[in-house]
C-alpha positions as CSV (number, residue, x, y, z in Angstrom):
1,X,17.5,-16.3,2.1
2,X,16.0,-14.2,5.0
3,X,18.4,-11.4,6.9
4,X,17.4,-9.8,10.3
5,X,18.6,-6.0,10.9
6,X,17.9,-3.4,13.7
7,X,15.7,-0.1,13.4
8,X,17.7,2.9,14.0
9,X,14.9,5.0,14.2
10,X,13.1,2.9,16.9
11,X,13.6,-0.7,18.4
12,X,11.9,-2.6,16.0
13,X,13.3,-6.0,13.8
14,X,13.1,-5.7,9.8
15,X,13.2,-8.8,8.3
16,X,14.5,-9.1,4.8
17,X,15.1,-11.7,1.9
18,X,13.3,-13.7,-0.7
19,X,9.4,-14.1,0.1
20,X,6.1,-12.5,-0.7
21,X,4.1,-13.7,1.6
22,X,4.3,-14.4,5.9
23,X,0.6,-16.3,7.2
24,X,-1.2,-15.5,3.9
25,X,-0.7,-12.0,3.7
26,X,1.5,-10.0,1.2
27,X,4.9,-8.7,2.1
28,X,6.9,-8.0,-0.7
29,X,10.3,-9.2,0.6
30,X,10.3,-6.9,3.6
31,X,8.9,-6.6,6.8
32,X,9.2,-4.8,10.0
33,X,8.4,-6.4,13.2
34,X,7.6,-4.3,16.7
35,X,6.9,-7.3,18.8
36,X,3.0,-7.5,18.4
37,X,2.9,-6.5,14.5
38,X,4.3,-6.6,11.1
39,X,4.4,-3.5,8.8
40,X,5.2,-4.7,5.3
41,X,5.6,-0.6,3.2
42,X,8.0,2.1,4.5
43,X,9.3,5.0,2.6
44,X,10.9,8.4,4.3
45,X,9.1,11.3,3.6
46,X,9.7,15.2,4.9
47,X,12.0,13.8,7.6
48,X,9.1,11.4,9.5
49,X,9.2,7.4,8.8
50,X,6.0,6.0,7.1
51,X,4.6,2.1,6.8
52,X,2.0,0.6,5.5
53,X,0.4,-2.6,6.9
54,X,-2.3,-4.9,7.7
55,X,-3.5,-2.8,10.9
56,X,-6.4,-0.4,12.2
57,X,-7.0,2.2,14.7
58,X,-9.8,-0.5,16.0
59,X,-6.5,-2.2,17.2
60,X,-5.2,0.2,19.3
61,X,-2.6,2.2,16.4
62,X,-2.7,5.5,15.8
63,X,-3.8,5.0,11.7
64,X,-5.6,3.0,9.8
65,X,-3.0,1.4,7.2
66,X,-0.6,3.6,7.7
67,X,1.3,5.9,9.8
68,X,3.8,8.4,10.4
69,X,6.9,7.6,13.0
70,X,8.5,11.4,13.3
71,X,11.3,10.0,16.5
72,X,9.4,10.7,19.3
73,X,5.6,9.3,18.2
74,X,3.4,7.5,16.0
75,X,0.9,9.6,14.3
76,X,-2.2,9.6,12.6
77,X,-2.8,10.5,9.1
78,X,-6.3,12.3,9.0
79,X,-7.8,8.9,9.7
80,X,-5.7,6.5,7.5
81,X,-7.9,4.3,4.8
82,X,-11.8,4.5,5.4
83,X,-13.6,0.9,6.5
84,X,-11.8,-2.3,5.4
85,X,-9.2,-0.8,2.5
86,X,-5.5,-1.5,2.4
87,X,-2.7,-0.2,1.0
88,X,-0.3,-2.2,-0.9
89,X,2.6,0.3,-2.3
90,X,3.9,3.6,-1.4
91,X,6.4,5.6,-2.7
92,X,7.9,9.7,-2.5
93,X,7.8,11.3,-5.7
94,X,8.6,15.7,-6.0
95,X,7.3,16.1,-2.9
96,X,5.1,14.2,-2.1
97,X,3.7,10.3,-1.2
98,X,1.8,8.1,-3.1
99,X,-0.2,5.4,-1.7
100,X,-1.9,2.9,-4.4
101,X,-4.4,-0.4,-2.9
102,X,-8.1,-0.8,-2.7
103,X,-10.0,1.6,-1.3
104,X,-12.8,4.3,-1.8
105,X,-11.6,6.9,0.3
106,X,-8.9,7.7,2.3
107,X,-8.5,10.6,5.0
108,X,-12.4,11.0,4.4
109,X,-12.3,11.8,1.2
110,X,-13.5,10.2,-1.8
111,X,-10.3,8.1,-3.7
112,X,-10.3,5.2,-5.6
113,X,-7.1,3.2,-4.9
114,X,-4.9,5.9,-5.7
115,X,-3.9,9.3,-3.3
116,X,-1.5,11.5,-2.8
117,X,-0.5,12.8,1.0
118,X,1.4,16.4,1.0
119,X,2.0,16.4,4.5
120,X,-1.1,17.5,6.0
121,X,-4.1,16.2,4.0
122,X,-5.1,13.7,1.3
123,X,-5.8,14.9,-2.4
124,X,-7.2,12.0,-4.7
125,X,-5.2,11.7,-8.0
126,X,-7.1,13.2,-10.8
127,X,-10.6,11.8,-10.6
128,X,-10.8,8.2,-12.4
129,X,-12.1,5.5,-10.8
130,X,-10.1,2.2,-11.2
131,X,-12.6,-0.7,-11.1
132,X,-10.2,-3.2,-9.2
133,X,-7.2,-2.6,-7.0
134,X,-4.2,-0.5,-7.8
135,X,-1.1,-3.0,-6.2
136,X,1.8,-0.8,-7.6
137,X,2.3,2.9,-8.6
138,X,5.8,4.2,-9.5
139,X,7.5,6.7,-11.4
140,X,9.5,5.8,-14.8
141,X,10.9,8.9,-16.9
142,X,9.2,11.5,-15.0
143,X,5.5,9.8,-15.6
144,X,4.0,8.2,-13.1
145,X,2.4,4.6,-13.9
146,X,0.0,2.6,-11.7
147,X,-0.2,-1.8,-12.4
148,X,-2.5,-4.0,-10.5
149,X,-5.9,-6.0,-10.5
150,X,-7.6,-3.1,-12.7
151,X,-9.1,-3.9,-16.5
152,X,-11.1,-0.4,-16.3
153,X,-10.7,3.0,-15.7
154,X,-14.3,5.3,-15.8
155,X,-15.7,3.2,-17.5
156,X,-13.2,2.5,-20.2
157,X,-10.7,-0.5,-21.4
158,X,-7.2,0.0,-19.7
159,X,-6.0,-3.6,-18.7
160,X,-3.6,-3.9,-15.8
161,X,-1.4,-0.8,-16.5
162,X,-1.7,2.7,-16.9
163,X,0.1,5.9,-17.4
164,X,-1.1,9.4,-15.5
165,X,-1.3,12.2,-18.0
166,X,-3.0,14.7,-15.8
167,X,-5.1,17.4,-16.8
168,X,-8.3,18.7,-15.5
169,X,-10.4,16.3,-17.5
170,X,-11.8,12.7,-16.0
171,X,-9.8,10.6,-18.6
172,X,-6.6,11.0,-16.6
173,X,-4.8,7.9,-17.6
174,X,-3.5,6.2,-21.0
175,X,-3.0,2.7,-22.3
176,X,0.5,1.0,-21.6
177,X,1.9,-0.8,-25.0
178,X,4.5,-2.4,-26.0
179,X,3.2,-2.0,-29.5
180,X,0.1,-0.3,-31.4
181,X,-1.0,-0.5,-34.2
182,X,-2.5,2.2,-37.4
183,X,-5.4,3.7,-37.0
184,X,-8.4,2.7,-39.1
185,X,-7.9,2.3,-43.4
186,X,-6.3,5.5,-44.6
187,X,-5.4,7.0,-41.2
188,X,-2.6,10.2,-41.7
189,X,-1.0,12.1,-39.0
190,X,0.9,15.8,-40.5
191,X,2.5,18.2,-38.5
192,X,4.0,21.6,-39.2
193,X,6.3,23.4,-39.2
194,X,8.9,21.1,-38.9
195,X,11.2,22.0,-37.1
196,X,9.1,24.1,-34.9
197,X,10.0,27.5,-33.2
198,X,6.4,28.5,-31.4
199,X,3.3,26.7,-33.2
200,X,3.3,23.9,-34.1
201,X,-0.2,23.0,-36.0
202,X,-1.0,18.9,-36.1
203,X,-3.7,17.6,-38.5
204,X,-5.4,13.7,-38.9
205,X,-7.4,11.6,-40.7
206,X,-9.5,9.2,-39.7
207,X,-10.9,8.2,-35.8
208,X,-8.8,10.4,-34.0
209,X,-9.8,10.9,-30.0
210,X,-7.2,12.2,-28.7
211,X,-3.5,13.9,-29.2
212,X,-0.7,13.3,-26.8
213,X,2.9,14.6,-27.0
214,X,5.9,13.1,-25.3
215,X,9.5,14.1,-25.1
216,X,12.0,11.1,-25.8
217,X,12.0,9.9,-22.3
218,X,8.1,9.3,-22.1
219,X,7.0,12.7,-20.3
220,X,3.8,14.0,-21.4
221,X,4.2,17.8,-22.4
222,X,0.6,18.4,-24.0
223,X,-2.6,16.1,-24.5
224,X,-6.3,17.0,-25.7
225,X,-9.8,14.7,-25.4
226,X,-11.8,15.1,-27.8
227,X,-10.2,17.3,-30.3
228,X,-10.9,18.2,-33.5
229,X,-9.2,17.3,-36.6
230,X,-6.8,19.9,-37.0
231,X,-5.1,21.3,-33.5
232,X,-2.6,24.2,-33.2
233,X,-0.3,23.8,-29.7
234,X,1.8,26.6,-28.3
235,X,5.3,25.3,-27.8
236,X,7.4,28.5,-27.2
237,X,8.2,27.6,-23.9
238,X,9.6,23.6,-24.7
239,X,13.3,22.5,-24.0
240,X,14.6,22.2,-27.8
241,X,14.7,18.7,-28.4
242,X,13.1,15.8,-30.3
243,X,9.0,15.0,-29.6
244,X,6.7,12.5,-30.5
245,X,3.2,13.2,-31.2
246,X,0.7,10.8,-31.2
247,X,-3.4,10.4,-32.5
248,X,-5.1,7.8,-30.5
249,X,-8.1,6.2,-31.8
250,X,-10.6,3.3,-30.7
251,X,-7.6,0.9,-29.5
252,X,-5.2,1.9,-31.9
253,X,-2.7,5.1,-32.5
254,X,-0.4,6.6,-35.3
255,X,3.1,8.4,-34.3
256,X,4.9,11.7,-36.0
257,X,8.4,12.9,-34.8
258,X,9.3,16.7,-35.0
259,X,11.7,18.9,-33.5
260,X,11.5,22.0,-31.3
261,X,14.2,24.1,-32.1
262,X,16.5,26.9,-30.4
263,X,14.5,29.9,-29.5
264,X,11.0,31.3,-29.9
């Protein structure tokens, strides 16, 4: 099923329906046409029209990947993607837009098939380097996630999927699972007081390398690399609510539940 339907913003055809692909290149069930070529990403962002596509400055457009339509002109974005990249996804999340593809730097700086635009320059996303291309990113429960061709990140085993923690540290993203299991042979995860009005001190045993804390809809309120056995973390300032608190080991991980209550 294909339907055709006009651009308000500017004469251009959008063709929509039930493919992924239109002469060997990847669409994604939507494209828009202008007469010479097709853009196959568009999102709205700070009031100007953005797409994505299969097309260079080389070819006479103002960007190289993508662009900004703000109702009078195409416009460049500090260069576009450097050399032969693309970009496969895009999508406005607080503020700003994410592009996700495969590329090294964008807007000449140095990112690896992940960047953020704010609306006047490029900022890479943390600093981890995916080792293959990055085809989706998208936000689920206030965390934003990134799939694609990837089975690395710096160096280390994340396979197709990965969640952005953030933080100022190089290990930016986390394993996706369904399911995990223990950690190694007489693995323990305690923590105290529980419930919890402004400390909240977490202790385990075995190979622990790292913490993490969710709220119940998957958003990250505190992590550590490399921590030590025993960690103490300030919650004063959380929502009341339920948390989960995790210890992460070589491929494996262990889960507590504790409650922040009212007050501090």
């Amino acid at each position: 099923m294909v339907e055709l339907f006009a651009n308000t913003i500017e004469d251009r055809l959008y063709i929509g329906g039930q493919f992924l692909t239109i002469n060997n290149h990847t669409f994604g069930n939507i494209v828009a046409y202008d007469g010479n070529q097709l853009y196959s990403m568009m999102e709205v962002f700070q009031n100007k029209l953005y797409v994505a596509g299969y097309f260079t400055q080389a070819d006479g457009n103002p960007g190289n990947s993508i662009m900004s339509w703000d109702g009078e002109q195409w416009n460049d974005l500090a260069g576009g993607v450097c050399g032969y990249g693309i970009i496969d996804d895009l999508f406005v999340y607080k503020d700003k837009l994410y592009v996700a593809g495969l590329f090294d730097c964008i807007g000449g700086i140095e990112a690896h098939n992940v960047a953020v635009w704010d609306g006047s320059k490029w900022c890479s996303i943390g600093h981890s380097v995916f080792n293959r291309a990055v085809n989706t990113i998208a936000v689920w429960r206030d965390t934003v996630y990134a799939g694609g061709q990837f089975y690395e990140i710096d160096g280390q085993s994340v396979r197709f999927l990965a969640r952005y923690v953030g933080g100022p540290s190089g290990s930016v993203y986390s394993v996706v699972s369904a399911a995990e299991p223990d950690l190694t042979s007489g693995a323990s995860l305690s923590v105290s007081p529980n419930p919890v009005h402004t400390r909240l001190a977490v202790s385990g045993a075995g190979d622990v390398l790292r913490y993490e804390v969710f709220d119940l809809l998957g958003r990250v309120f505190w992590f550590c690399d490399s921590c030590s056995e025993k960690e103490e973390i300030v919650v004063s300032d959380w929502p009341a609510g339920s948390y989960v608190v995790r210890a992460v080991g070589a491929g494996a991980a262990v889960s507590k539940v504790f409650v922040k209550a009212e007050g501090k």
